[in-house]
N, CA, C and O atoms as a printed pandas DataFrame, in Angstrom:
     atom_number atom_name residue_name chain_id  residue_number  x_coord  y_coord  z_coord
0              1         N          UNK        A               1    0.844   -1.193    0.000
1              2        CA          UNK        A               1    0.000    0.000    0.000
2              3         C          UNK        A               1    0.882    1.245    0.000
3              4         O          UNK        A               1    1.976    1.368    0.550
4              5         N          UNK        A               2    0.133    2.247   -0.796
5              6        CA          UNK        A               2    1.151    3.017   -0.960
6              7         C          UNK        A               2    1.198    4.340    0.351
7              8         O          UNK        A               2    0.089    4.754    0.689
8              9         N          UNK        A               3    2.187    4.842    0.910
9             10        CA          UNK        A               3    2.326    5.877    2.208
10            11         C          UNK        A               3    1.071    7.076    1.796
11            12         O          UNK        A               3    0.355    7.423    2.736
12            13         N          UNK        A               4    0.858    7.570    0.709
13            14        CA          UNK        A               4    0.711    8.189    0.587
14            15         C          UNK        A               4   -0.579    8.115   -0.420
15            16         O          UNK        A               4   -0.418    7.215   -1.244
16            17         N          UNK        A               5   -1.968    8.906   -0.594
17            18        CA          UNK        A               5   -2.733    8.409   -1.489
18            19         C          UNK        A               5   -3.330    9.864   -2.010
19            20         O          UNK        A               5   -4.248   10.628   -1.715
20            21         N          UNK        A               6   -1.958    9.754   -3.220
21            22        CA          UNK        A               6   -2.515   11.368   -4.151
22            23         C          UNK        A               6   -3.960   10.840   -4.978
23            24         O          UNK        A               6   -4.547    9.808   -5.304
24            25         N          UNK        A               7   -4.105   12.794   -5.082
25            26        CA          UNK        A               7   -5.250   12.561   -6.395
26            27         C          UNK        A               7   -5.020   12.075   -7.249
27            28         O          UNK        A               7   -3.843   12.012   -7.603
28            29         N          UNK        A               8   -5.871   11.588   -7.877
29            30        CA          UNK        A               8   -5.636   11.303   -9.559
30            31         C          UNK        A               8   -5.517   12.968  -10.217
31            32         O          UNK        A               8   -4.460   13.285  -10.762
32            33         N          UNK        A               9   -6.310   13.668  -10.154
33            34        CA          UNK        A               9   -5.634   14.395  -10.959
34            35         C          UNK        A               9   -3.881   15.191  -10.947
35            36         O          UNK        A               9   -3.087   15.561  -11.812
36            37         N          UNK        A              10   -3.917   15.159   -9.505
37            38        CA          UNK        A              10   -2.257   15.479   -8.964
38            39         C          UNK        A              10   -0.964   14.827   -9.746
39            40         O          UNK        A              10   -0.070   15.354  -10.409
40            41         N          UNK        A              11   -1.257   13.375   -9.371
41            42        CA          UNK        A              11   -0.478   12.197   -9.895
42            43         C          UNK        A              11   -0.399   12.079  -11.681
43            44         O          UNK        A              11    0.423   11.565  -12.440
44            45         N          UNK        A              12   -1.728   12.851  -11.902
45            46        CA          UNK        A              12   -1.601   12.804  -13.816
46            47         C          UNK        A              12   -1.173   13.747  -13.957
47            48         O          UNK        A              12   -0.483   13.719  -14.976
48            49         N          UNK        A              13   -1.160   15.175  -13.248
49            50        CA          UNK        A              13   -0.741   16.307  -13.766
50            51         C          UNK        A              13    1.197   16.098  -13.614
51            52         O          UNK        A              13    2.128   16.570  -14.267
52            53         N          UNK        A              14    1.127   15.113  -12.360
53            54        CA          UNK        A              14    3.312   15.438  -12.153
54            55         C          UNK        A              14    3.178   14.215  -13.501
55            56         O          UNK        A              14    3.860   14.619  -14.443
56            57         N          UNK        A              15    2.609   13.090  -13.771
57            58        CA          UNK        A              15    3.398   12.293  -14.861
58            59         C          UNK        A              15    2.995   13.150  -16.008
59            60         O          UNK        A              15    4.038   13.141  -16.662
60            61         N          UNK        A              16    2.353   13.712  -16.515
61            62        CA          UNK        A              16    2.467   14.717  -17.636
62            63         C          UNK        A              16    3.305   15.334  -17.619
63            64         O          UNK        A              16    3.918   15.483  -18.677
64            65         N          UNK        A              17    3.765   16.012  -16.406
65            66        CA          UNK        A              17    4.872   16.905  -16.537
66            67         C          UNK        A              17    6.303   16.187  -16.728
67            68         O          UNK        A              17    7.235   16.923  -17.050
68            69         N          UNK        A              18    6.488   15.179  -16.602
69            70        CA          UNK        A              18    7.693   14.264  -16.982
70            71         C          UNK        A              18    7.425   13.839  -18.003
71            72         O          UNK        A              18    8.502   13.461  -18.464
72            73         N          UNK        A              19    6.512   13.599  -18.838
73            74        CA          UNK        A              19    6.259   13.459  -20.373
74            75         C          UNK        A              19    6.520   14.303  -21.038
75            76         O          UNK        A              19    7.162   13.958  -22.031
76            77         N          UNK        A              20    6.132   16.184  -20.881
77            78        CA          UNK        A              20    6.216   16.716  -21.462
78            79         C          UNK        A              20    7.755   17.008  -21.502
79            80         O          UNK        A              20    8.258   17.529  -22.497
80            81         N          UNK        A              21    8.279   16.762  -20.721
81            82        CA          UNK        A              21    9.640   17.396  -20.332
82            83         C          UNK        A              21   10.725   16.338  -20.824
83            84         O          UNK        A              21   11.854   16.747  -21.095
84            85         N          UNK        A              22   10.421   15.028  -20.942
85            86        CA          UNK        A              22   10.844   14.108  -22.212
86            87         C          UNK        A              22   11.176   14.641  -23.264
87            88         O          UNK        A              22   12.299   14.718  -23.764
88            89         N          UNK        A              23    9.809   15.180  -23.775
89            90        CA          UNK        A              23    9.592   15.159  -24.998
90            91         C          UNK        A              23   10.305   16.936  -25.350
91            92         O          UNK        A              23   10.331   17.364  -26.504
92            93         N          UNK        A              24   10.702   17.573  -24.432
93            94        CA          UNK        A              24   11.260   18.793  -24.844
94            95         C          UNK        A              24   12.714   18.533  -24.768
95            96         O          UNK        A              24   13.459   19.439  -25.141
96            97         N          UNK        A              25   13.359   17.134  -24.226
97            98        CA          UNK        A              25   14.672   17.079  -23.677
98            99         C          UNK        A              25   14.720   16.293  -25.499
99           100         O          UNK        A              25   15.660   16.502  -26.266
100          101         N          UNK        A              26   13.725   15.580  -25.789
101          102        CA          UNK        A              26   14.604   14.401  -27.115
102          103         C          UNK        A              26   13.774   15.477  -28.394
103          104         O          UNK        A              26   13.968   14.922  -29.476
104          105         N          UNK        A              27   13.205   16.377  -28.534
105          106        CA          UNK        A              27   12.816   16.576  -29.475
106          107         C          UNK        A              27   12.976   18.047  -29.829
107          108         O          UNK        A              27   12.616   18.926  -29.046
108          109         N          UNK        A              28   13.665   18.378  -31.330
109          110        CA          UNK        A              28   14.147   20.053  -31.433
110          111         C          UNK        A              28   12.719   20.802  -32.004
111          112         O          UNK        A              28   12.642   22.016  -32.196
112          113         N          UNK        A              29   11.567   19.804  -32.244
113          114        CA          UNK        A              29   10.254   20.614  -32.697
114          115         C          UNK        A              29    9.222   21.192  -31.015
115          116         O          UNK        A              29    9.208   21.066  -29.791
116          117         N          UNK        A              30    8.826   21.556  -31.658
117          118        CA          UNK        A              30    7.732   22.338  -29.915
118          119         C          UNK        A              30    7.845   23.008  -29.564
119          120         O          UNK        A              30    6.986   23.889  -29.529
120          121         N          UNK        A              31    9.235   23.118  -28.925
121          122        CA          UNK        A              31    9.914   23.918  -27.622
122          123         C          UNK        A              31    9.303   24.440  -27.153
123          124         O          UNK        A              31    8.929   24.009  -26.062
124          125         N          UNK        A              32    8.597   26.164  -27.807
125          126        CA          UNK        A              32    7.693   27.303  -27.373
126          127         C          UNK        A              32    6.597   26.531  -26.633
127          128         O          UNK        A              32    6.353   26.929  -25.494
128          129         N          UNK        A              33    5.930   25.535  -27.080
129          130        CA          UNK        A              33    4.982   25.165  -26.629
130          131         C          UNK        A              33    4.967   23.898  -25.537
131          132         O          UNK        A              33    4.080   23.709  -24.705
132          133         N          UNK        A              34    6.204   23.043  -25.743
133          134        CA          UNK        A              34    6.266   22.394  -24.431
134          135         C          UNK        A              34    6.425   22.898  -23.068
135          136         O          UNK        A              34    6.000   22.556  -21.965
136          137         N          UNK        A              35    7.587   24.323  -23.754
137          138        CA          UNK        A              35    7.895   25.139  -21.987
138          139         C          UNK        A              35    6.813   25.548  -21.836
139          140         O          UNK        A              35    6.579   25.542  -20.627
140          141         N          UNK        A              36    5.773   26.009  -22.538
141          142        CA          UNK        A              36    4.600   26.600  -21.715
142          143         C          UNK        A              36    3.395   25.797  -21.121
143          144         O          UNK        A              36    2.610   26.132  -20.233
144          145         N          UNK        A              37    3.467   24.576  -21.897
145          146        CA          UNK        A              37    2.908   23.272  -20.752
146          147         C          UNK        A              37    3.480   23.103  -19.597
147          148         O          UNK        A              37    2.725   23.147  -18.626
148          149         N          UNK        A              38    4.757   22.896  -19.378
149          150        CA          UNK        A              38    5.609   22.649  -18.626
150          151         C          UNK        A              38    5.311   23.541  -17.126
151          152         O          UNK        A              38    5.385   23.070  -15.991
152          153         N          UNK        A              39    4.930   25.064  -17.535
153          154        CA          UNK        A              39    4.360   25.591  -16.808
154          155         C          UNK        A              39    3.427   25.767  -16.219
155          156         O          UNK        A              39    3.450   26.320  -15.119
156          157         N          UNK        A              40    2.255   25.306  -16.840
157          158        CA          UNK        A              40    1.260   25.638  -16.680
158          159         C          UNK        A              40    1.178   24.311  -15.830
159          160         O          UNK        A              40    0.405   24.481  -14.887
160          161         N          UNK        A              41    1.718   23.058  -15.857
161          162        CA          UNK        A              41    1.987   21.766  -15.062
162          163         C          UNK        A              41    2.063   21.905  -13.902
163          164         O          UNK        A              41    1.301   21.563  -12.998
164          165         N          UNK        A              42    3.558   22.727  -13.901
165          166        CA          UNK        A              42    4.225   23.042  -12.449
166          167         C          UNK        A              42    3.077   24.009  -11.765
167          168         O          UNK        A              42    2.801   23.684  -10.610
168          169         N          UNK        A              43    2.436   25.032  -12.239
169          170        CA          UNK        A              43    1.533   25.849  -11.627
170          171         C          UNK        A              43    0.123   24.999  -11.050
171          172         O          UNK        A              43   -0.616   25.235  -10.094
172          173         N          UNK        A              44    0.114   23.935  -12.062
173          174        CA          UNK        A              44   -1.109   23.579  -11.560
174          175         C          UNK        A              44   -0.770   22.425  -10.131
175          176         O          UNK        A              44   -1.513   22.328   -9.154
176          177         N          UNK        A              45    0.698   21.532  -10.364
177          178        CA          UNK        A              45    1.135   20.507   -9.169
178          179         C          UNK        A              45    0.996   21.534   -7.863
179          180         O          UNK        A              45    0.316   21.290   -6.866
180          181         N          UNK        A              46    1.996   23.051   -8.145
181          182        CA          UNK        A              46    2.124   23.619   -7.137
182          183         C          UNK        A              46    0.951   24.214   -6.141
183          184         O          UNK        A              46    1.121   24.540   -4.967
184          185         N          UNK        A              47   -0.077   24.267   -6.768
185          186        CA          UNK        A              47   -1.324   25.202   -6.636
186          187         C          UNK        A              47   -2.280   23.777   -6.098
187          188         O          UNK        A              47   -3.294   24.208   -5.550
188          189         N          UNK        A              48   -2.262   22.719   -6.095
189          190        CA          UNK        A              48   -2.932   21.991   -5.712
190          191         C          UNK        A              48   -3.230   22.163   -4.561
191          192         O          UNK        A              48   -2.493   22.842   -3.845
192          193         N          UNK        A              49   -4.371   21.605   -4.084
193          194        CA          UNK        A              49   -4.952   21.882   -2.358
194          195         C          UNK        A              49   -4.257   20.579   -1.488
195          196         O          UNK        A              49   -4.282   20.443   -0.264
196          197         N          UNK        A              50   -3.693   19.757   -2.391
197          198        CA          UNK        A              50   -3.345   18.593   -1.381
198          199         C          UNK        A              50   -2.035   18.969   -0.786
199          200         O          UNK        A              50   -1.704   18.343    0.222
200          201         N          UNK        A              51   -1.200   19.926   -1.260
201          202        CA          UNK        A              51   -0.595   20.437   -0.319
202          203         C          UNK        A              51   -0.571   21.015    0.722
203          204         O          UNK        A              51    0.355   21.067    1.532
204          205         N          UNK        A              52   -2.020   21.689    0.792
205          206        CA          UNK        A              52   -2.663   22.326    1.957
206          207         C          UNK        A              52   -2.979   21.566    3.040
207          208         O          UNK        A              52   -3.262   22.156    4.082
208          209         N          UNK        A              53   -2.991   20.256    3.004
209          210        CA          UNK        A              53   -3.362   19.182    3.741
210          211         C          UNK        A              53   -2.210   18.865    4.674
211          212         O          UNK        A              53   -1.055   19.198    4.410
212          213         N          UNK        A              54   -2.649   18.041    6.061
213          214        CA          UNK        A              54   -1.645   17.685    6.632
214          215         C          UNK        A              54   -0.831   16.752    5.676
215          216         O          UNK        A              54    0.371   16.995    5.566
216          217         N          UNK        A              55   -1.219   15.996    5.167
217          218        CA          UNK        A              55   -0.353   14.836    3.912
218          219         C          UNK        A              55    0.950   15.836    3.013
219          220         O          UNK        A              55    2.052   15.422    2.655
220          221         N          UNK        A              56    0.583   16.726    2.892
221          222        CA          UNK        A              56    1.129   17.466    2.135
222          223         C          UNK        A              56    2.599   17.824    2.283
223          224         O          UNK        A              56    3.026   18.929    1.947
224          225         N          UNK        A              57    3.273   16.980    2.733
225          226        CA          UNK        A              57    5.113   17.277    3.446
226          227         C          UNK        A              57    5.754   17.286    2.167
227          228         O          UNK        A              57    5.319   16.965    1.061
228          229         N          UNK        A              58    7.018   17.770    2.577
229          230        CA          UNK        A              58    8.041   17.512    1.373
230          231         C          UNK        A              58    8.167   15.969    1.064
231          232         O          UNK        A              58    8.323   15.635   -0.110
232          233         N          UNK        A              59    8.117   15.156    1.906
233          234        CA          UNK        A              59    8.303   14.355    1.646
234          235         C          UNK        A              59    7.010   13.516    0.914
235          236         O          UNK        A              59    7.054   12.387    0.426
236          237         N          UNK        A              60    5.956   14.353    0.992
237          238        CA          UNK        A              60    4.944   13.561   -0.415
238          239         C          UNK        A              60    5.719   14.224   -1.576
239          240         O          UNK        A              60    6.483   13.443   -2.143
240          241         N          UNK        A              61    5.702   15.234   -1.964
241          242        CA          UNK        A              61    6.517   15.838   -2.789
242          243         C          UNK        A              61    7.678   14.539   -3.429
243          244         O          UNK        A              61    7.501   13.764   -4.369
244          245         N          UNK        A              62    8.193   14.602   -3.033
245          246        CA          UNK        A              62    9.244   13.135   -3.630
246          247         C          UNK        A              62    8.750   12.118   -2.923
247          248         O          UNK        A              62    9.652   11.506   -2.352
248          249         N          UNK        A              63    7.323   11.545   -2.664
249          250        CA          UNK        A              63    6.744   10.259   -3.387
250          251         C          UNK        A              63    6.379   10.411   -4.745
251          252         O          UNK        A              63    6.678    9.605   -5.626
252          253         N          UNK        A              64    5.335   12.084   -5.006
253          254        CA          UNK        A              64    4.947   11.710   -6.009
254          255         C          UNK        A              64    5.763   11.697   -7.176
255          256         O          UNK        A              64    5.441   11.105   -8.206
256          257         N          UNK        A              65    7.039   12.482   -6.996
257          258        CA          UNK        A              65    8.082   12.767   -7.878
258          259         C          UNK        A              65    8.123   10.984   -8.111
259          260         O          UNK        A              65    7.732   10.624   -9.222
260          261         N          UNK        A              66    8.377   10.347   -7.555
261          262        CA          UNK        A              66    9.422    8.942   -7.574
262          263         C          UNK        A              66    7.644    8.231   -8.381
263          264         O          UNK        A              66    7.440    7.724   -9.484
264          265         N          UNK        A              67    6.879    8.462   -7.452
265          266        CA          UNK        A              67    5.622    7.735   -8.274
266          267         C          UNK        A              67    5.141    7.558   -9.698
267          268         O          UNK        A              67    4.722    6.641  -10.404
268          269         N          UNK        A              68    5.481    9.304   -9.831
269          270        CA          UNK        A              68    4.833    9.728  -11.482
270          271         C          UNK        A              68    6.016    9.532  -12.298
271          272         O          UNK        A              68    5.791    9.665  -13.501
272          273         N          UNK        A              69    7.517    9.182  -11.908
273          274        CA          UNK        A              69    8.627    8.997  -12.748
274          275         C          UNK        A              69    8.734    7.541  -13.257
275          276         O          UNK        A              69    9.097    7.180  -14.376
276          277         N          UNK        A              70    8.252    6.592  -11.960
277          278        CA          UNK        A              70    8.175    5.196  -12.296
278          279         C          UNK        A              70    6.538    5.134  -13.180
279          280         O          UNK        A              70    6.453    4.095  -13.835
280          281         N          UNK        A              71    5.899    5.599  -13.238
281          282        CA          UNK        A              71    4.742    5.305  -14.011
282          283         C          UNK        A              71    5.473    5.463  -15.484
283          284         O          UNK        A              71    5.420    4.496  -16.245
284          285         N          UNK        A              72    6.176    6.704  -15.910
285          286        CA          UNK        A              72    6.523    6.871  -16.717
286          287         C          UNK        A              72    7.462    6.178  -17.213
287          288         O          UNK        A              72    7.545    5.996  -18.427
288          289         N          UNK        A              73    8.031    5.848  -16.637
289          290        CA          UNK        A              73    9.144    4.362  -17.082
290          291         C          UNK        A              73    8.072    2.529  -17.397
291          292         O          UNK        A              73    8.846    1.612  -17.674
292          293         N          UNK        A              74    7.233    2.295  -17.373
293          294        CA          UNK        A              74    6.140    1.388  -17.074
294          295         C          UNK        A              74    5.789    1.513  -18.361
295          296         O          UNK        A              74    5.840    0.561  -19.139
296          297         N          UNK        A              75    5.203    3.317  -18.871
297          298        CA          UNK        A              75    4.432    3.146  -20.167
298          299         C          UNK        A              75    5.042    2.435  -21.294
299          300         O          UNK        A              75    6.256    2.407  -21.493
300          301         N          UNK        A              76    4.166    1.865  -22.022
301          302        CA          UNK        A              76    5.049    1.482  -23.613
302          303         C          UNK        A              76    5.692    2.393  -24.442
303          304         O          UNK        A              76    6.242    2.009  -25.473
């Protein structure tokens, strides 16, 4: 069981943001438009209310980091 039990939308918004950020590290088309996902990502992880919560430590912070990075390693 996992320590910690993010939202779904939390947990889709940080593995998007490691997708998008893939895809701006291997690819010279986008750019303009990945960094501004990229942002709008981080604004939306940061702005979440589940940080407002007692759950909300640094140390969920790098679960979900480690969570949404291994999801992303998983996909096909």
């Amino acid at each position: 069981m996992d320590r910690y039990a993010f939202p779904h939308d939390l947990l889709a918004a940080q593995t998007a943001w490691y997708a998008v950020y893939d895809q701006l590290a291997t690819t010279a088309k986008g750019g303009v438009a990945h960094r501004r996902r990229l942002v709008e990502l981080s604004r939306r992880i940061a702005a979440h209310p589940f940080w407002q919560s007692p759950a909300g430590t640094p140390a969920a912070r790098v679960a979900l980091k480690e969570l949404a990075r291994t999801r992303m390693q998983v996909r096909p």
